[in-house]
C-alpha positions as CSV (number, residue, x, y, z in Angstrom):
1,X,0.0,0.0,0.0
2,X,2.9,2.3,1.2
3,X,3.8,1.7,-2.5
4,X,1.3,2.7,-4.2
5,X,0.7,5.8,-2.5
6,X,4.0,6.9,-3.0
7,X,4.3,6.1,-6.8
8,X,0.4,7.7,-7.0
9,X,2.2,10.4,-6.4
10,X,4.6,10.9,-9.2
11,X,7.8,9.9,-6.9
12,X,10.8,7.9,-8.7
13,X,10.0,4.4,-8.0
14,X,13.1,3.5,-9.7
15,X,15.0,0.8,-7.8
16,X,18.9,-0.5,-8.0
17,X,18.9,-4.5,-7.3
18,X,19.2,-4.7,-3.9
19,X,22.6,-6.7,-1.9
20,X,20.2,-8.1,0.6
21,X,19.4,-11.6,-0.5
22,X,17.2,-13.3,1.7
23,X,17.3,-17.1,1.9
24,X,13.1,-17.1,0.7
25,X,13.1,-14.3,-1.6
26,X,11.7,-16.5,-4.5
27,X,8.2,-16.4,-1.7
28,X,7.4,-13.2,-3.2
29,X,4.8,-13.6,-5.4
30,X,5.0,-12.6,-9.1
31,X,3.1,-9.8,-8.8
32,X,4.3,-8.0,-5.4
33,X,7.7,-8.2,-7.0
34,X,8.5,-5.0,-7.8
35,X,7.1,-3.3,-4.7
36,X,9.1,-5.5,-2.4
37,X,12.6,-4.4,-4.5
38,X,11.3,-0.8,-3.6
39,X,10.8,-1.2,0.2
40,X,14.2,-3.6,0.6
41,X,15.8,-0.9,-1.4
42,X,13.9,1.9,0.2
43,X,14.9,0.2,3.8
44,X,11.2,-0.1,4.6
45,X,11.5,-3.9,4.6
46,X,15.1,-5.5,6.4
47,X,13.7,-8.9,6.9
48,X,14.5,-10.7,9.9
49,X,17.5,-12.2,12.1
50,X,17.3,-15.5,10.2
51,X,17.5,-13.3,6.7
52,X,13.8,-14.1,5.8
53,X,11.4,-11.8,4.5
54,X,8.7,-14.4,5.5
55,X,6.0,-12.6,2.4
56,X,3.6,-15.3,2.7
57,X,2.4,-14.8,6.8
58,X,0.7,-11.9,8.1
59,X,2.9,-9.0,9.8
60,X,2.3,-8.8,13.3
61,X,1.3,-5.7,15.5
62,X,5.2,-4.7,16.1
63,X,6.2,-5.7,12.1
64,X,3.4,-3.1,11.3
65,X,4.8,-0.3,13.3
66,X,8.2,-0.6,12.4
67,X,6.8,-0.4,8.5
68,X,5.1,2.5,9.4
69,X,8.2,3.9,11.1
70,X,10.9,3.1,8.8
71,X,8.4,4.9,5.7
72,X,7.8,8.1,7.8
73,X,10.6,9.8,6.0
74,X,9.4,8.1,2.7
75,X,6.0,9.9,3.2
76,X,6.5,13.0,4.8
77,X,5.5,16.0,2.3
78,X,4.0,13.7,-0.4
79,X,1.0,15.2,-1.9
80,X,-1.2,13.3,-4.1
81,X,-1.6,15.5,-7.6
């Protein structure tokens, strides 16, 4: 979602292939792809301890507010046209 705000609103969305590789990155589905490039590039998404991204299972309560934390600088001043 964080995503698609922020490209609704004529931001660069363009995205450098990421170092991270996370042992279930293949997970991803085919067409969440390129939004999960942008927020492992954008340092919205850092996976986890065990380098998982775990894209399949719902984010918990504290996954959600560190989302919402790491994109506050992402979102701040973004107007929609």
């Amino acid at each position: 979602m964080i995503y698609a705000y922020v490209k609704a609103s004529g931001q660069d969305m363009e995205t450098t292939p990421s170092e991270k590789q996370f042992a279930d990155r293949t997970a991803v589905s085919p067409w969440a792809k390129e939004a999960m490039d942008w927020a492992i590039d954008s340092g919205l998404i850092n996976g986890n301890e065990q380098n998982f991204l775990n894209p399949q299972r719902n984010l918990t309560r504290a996954e959600l507010c560190m989302l919402i934390y790491n994109a506050r600088d992402i979102l701040v001043g973004i107007e929609l046209p």
